[in-house]
C-alpha positions as a Python dict, from the first residue, in 0.01 Angstrom:
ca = {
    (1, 'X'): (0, 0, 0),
    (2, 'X'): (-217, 262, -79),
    (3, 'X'): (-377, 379, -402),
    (4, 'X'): (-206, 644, -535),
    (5, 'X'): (-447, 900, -705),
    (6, 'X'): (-328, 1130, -1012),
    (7, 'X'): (-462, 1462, -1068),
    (8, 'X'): (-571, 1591, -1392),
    (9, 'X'): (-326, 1926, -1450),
    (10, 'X'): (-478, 2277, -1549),
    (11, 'X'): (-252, 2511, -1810),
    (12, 'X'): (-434, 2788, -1893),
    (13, 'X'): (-328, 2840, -2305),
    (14, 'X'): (-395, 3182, -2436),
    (15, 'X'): (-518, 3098, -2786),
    (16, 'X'): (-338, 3462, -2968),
    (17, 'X'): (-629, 3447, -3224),
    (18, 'X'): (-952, 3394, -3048),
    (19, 'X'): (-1004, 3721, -2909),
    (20, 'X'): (-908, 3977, -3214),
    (21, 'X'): (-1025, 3760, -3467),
    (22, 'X'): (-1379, 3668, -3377),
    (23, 'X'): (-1604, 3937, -3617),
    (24, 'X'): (-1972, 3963, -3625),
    (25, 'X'): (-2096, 3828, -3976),
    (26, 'X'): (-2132, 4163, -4142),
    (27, 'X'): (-1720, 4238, -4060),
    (28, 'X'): (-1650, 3947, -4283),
    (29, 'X'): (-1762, 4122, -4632),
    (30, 'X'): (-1447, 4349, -4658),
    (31, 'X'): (-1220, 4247, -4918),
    (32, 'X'): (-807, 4208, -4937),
    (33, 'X'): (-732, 4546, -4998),
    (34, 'X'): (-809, 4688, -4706),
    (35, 'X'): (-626, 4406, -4538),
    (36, 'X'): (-341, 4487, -4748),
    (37, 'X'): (-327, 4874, -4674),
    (38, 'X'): (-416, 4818, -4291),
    (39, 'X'): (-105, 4596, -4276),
    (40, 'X'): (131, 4806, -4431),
    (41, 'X'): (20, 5086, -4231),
    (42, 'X'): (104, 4903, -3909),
    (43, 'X'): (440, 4701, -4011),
    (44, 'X'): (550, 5036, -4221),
    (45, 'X'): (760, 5165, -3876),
    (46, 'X'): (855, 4755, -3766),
    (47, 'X'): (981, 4721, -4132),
    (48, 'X'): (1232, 5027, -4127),
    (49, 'X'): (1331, 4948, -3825),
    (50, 'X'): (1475, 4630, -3886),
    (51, 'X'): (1620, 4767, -4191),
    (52, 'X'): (1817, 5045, -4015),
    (53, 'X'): (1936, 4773, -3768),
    (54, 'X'): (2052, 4559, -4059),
    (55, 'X'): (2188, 4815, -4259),
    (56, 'X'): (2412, 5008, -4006),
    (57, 'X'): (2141, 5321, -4020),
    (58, 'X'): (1891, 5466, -4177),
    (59, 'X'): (1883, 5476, -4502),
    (60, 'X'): (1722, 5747, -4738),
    (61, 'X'): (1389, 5650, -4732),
    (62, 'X'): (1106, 5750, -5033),
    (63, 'X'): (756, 5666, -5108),
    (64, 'X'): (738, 5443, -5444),
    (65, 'X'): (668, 5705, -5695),
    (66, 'X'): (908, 5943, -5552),
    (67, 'X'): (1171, 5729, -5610),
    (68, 'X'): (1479, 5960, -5804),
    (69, 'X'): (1664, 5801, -6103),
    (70, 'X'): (1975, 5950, -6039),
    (71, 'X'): (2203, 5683, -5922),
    (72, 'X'): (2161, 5755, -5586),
    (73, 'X'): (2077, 5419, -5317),
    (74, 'X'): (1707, 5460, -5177),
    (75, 'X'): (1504, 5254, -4960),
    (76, 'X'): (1121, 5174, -5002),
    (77, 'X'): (874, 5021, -4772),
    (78, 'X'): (559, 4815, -4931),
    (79, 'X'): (398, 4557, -5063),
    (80, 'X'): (509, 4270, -5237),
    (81, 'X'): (358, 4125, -5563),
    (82, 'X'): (491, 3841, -5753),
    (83, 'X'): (385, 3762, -6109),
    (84, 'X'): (536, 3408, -6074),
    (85, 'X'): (575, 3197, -6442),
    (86, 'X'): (440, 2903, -6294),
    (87, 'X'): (199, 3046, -6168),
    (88, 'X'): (-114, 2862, -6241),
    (89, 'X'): (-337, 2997, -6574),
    (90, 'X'): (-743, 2978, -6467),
    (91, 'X'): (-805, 3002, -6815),
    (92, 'X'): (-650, 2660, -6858),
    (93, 'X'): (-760, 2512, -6533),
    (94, 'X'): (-607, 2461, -6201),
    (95, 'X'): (-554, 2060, -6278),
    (96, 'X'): (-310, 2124, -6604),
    (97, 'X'): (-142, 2413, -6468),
    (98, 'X'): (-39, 2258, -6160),
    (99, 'X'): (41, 1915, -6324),
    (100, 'X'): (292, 2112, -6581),
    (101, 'X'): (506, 2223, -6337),
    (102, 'X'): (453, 2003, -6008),
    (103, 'X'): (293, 2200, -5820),
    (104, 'X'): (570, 2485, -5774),
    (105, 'X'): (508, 2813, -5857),
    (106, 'X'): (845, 2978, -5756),
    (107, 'X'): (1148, 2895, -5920),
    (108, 'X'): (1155, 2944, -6308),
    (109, 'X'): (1407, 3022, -6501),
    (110, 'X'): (1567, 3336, -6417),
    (111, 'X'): (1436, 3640, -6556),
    (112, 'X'): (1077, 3537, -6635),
    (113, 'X'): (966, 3574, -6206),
    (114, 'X'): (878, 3970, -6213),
    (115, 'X'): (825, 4169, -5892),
    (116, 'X'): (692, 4519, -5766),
    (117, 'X'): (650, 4707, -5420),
    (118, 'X'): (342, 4938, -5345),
    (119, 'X'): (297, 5140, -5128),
    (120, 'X'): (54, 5455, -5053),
    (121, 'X'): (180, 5632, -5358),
    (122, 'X'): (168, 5358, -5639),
    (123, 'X'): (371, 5027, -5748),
    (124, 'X'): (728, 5049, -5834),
    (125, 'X'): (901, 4784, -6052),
    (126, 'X'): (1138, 4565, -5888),
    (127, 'X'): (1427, 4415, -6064),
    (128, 'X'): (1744, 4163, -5984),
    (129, 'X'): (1529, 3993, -5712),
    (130, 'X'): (1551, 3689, -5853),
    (131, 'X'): (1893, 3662, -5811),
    (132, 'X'): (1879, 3763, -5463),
    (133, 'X'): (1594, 3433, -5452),
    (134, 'X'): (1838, 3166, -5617),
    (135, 'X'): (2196, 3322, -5417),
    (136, 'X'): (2031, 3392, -5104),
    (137, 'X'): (1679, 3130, -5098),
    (138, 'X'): (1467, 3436, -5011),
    (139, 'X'): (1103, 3287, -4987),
    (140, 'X'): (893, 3626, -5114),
    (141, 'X'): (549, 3572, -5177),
    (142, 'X'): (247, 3864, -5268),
    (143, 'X'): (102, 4013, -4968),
    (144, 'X'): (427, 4040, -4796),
    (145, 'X'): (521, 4381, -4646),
    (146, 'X'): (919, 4410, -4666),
    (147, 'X'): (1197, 4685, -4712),
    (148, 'X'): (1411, 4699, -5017),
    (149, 'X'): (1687, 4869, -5131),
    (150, 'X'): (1898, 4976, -5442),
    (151, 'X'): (1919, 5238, -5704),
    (152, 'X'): (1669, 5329, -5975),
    (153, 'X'): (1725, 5305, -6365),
    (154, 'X'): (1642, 5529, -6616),
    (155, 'X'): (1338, 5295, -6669),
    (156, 'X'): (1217, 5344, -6320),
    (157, 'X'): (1300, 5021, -6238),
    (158, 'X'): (1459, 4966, -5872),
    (159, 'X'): (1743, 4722, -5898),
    (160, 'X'): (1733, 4550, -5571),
    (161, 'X'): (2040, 4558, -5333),
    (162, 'X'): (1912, 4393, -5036),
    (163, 'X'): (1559, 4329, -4869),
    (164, 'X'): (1472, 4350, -4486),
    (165, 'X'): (1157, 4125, -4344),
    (166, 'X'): (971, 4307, -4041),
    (167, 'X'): (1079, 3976, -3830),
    (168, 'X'): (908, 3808, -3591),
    (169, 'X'): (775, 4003, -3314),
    (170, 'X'): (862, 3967, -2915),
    (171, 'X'): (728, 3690, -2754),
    (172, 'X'): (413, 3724, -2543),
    (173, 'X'): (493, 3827, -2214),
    (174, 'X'): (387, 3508, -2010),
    (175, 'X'): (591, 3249, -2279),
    (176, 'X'): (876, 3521, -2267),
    (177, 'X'): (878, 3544, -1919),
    (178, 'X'): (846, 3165, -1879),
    (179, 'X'): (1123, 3119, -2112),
    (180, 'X'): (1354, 3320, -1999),
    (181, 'X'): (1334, 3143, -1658),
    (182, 'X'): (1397, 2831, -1754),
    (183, 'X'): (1676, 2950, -1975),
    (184, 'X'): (1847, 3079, -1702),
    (185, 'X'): (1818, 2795, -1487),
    (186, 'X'): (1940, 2533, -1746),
    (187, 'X'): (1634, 2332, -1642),
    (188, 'X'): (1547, 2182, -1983),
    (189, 'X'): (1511, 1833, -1829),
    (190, 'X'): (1139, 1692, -1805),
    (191, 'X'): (1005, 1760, -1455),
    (192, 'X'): (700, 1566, -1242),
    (193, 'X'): (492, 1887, -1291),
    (194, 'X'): (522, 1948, -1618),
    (195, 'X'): (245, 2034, -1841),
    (196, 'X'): (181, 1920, -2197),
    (197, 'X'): (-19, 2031, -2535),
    (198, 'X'): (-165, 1719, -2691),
    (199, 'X'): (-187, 1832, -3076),
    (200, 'X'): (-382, 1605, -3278),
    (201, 'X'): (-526, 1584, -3651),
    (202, 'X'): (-656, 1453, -3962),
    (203, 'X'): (-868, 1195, -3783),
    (204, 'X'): (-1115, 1133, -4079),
    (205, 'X'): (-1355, 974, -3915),
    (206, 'X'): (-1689, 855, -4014),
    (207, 'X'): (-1523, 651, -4320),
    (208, 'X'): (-1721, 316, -4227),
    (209, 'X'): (-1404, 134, -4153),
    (210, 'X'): (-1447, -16, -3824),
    (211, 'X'): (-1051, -151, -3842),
    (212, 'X'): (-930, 213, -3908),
    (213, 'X'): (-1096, 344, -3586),
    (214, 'X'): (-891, 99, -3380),
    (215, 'X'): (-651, 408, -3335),
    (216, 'X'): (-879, 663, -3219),
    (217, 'X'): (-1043, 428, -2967),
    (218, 'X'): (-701, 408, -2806),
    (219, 'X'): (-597, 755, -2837),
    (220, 'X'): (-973, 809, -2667),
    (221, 'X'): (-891, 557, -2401),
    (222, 'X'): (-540, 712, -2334),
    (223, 'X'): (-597, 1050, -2306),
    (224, 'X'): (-861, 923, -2030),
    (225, 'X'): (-585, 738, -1847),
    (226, 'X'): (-732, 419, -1892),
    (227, 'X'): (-455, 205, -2097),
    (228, 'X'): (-93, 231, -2001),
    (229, 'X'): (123, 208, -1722),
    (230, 'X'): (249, 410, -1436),
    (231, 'X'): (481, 627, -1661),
    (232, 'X'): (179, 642, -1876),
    (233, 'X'): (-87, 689, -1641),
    (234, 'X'): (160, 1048, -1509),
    (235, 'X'): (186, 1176, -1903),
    (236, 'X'): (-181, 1130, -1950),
    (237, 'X'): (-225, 1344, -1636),
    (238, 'X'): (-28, 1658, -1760),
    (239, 'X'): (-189, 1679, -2084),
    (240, 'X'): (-455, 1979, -2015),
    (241, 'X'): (-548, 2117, -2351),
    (242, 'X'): (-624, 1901, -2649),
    (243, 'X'): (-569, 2082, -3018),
    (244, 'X'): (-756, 1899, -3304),
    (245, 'X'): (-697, 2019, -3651),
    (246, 'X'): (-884, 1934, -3902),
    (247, 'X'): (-1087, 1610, -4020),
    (248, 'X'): (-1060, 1563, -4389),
    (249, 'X'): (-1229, 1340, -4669),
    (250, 'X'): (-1545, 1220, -4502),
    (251, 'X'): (-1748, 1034, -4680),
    (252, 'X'): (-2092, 1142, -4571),
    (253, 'X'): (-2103, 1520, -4402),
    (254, 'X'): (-2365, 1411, -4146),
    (255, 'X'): (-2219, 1077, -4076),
    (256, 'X'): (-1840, 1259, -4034),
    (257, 'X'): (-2003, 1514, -3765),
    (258, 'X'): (-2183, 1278, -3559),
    (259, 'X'): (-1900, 1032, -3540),
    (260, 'X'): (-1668, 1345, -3454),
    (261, 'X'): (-1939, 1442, -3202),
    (262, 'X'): (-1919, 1129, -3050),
    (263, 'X'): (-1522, 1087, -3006),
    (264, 'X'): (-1466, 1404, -2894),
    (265, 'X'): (-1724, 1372, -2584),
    (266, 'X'): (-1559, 1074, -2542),
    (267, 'X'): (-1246, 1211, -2353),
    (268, 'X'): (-1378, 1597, -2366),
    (269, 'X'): (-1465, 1541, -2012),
    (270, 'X'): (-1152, 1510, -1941),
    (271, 'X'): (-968, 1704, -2134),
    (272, 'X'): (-1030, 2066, -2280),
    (273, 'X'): (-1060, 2046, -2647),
    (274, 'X'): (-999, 2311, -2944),
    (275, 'X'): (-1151, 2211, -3248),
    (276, 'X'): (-988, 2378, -3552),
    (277, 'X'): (-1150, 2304, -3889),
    (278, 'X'): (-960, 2108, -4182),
    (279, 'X'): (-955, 2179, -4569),
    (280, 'X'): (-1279, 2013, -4635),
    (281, 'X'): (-1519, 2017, -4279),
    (282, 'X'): (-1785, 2200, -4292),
    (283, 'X'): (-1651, 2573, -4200),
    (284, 'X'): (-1626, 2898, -4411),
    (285, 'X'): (-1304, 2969, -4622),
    (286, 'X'): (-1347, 3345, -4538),
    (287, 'X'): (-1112, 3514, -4329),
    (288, 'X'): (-1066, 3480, -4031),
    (289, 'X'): (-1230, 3199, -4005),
    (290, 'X'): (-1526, 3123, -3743),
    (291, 'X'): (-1607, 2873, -3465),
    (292, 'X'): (-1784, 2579, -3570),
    (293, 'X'): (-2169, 2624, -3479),
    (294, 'X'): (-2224, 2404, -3145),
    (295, 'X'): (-2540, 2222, -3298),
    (296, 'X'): (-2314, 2056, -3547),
    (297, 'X'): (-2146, 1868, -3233),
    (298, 'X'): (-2429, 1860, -3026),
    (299, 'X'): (-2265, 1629, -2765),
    (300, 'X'): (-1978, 1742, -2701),
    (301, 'X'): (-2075, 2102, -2711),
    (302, 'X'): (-2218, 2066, -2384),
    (303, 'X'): (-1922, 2036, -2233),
    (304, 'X'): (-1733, 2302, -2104),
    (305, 'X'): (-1407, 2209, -2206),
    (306, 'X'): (-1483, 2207, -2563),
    (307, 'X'): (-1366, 2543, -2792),
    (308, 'X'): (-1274, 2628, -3162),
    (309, 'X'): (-1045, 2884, -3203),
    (310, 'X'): (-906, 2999, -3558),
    (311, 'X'): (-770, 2728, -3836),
    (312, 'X'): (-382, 2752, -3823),
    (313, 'X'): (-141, 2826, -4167),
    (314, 'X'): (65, 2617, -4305),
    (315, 'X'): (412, 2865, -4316),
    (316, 'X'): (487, 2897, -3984),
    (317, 'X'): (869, 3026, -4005),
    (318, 'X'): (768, 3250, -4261),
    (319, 'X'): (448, 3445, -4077),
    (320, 'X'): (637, 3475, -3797),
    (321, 'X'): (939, 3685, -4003),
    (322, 'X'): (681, 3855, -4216),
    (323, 'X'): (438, 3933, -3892),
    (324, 'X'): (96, 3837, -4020),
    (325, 'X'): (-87, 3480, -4102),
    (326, 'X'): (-240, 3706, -4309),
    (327, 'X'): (-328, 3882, -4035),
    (328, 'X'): (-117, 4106, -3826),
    (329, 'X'): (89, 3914, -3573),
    (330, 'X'): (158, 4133, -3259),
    (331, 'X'): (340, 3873, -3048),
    (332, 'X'): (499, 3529, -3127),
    (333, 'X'): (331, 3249, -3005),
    (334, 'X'): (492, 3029, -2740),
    (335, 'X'): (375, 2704, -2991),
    (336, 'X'): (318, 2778, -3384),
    (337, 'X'): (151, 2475, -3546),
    (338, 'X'): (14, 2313, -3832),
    (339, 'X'): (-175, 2011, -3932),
    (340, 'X'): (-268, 1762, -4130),
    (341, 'X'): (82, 1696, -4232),
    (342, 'X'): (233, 1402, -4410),
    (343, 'X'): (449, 1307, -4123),
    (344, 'X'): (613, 1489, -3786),
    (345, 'X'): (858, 1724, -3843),
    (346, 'X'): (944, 2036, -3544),
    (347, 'X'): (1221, 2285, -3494),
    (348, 'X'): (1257, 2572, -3219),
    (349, 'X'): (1250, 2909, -3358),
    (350, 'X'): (1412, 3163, -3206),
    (351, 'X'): (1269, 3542, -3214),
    (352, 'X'): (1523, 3845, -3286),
    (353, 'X'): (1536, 3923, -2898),
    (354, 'X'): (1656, 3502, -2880),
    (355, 'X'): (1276, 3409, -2759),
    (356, 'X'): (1163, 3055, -2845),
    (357, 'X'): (880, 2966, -3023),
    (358, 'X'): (837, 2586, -3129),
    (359, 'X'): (653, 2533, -3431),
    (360, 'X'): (515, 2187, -3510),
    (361, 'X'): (405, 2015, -3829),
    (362, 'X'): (128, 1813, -3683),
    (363, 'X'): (110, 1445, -3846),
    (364, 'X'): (-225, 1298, -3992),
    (365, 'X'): (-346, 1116, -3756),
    (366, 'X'): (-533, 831, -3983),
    (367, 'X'): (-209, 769, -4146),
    (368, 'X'): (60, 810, -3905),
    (369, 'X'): (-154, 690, -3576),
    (370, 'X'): (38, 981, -3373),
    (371, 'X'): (-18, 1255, -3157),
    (372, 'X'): (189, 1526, -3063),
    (373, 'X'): (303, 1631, -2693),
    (374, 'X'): (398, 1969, -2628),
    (375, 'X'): (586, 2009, -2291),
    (376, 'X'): (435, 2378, -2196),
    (377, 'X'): (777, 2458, -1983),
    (378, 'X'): (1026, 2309, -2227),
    (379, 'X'): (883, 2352, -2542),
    (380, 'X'): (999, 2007, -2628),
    (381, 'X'): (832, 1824, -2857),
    (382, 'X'): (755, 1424, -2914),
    (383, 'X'): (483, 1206, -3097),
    (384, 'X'): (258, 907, -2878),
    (385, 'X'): (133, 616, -3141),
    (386, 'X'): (-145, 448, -3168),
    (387, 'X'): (-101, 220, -3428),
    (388, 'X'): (-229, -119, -3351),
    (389, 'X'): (94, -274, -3348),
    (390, 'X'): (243, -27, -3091),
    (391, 'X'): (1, -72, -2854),
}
């Protein structure tokens, strides 16, 4: 009987940050205002838009300052800020703050949350949001550029009616296309050309733990094809791009690297690799955040299917409504991750014009032993272990 050979597949994945968000080190000095203004500048028009749609019309709109206090319903357009009561107190330290009230900033008792819109004019108080929050579970955080309305007080306070988010925006043309296609043809069943999105993170390695790499030597030897079967052996040969996020609490920063280096050369031949960096490897915390320099993974730099795009956020749902992650968002992703989570959690997320975009809470690998499998045509979603016992 003869041998029968399986083919590595190609997907070509259009990472939607790599190209607009890759600066030359003097763009990265500007500070958050100019982010702030920039954004509000360019989701001004998407935010009244959605608010005519959602309010049956336009509504009277006015800058912030302009606002009349004569009883009559306006609309405004700007940015959010919060002055949460939880929020932490620097003077106190982070530590206490955060240990007084769990780690939650929103939520206090009604009334002592305070909020207020600016726009090009100036800041305008915001009240009765807060009851909007707890009735309606409104997640409003600073930063956010949103469309209110109500009526003014005497005290030039804007008693808030209702507030519009900008929404997410269309999908990009080749997921929406793609979608749309296999929405028609009810063909949400896997198929023998399928393509998949291996999402991986938290590996933590370099901890000196020879038991605890057990898992990464047979996620390095699967993704190769050599463990598993013949149903195996056909998975392992659709997954094309490789997403690792993040490698967290190494012990020793040149010991964490080289073992890094060395298991991602291991089955970067084989597979293309993005390499996204975690809370604590050794990457910038400016924004947006840079590629990884290639002598700090010397092996597998060398090979070509090796890349680092841009660190993902953590609130997918939420960027996607509110159009930036902080920055501006100008189509939805086909896939919307995150990683280093405590376990694996996913839910499809549809756009206003009914578009799907999965988002995925990637699991830690070093505690969960599990991978994630994105099928590129489907957009479904499942987890491979590699826990000891499963294998």
């Amino acid at each position: 009987m003869p041998r029968k050979v399986l083919t590595r597949a190609t997907a070509t994945v259009d990472d939607a940050g790599a190209g607009p968000f890759r600066v030359e080190p003097e763009g990265l000095t500007g500070q958050f205002a100019n982010l702030y203004f920039t954004r509000l500048g360019m989701l001004s028009p998407v935010a009244r838009e959605a608010a005519a749609s959602a309010w049956g019309g336009p509504p009277t709109w006015v800058k912030a300052l302009d606002a009349p206090a004569n009883g009559e319903t306006v609309a405004v357009v700007g940015t959010l800020f919060a002055e949460l009561s939880n929020k932490p107190d620097i003077d106190k330290g982070l530590e206490v703050a955060e240990a007084a009230h769990g780690g939650a900033y929103v939520g206090g008792e009604e009334g002592t949350d305070s909020y207020c819109l600016e726009d090009e004019s100036g800041r305008l108080q915001l009240g009765g949001v807060d009851k909007l929050v707890s009735s309606r579970g409104l997640r409003l955080v600073t930063g956010a550029v949103i469309a209110v309305r109500g009526v003014v007080d005497q005290d030039g306070v804007l008693t808030v009616g209702d507030v519009v988010f900008p929404g997410a925006p269309p999908a990009a043309p080749s997921a929406a296309s793609a979608a749309a296609e296999d929405d028609a043809a009810g063909t949400h069943a896997p198929a023998p050309h399928d393509k998949h999105l291996a999402l991986v993170s938290g590996l933590r390695v370099g901890q000196g733990d020879e038991a605890e790499e057990l898992p990464l030597t047979l996620l390095s030897e699967w993704l190769t094809g050599h463990v598993g079967g013949g149903a195996d052996l056909a998975l392992q040969a659709s997954v094309d791009p490789l997403k690792k996020v993040g490698a967290p609490q190494q012990r020793s920063l040149a010991a964490g690297m080289a073992a890094l280096d060395a298991a991602l050369s291991g089955f970067g031949g084989a597979v293309p690799v993005d390499l996204m960096p975690g809370a604590t490897d050794p990457a910038g915390h400016l924004l947006p955040q840079q590629p990884m320099h290639p002598c700090m993974l010397p092996q597998c730099s060398r090979l070509s299917t090796a890349a680092a795009p841009e660190r993902a956020l953590d609130a997918l749902e939420m960027c996607l409504e509110l159009r930036h992650d902080p920055f501006l968002l100008d189509a939805s992703p086909a896939v919307f991750f995150a990683g280093n989570q405590p376990a694996f959690a996913t839910r499809l997320f549809r756009t206003p014009a009914g578009e799907p975009v999965r988002l995925v809470a990637v699991p830690d690998f070093r505690e969960t032993r599990s991978i994630v499998l994105v099928n590129l045509r489907t957009l479904d979603a499942h987890t491979v272990s590699f826990a000891p016992e499963a294998a």
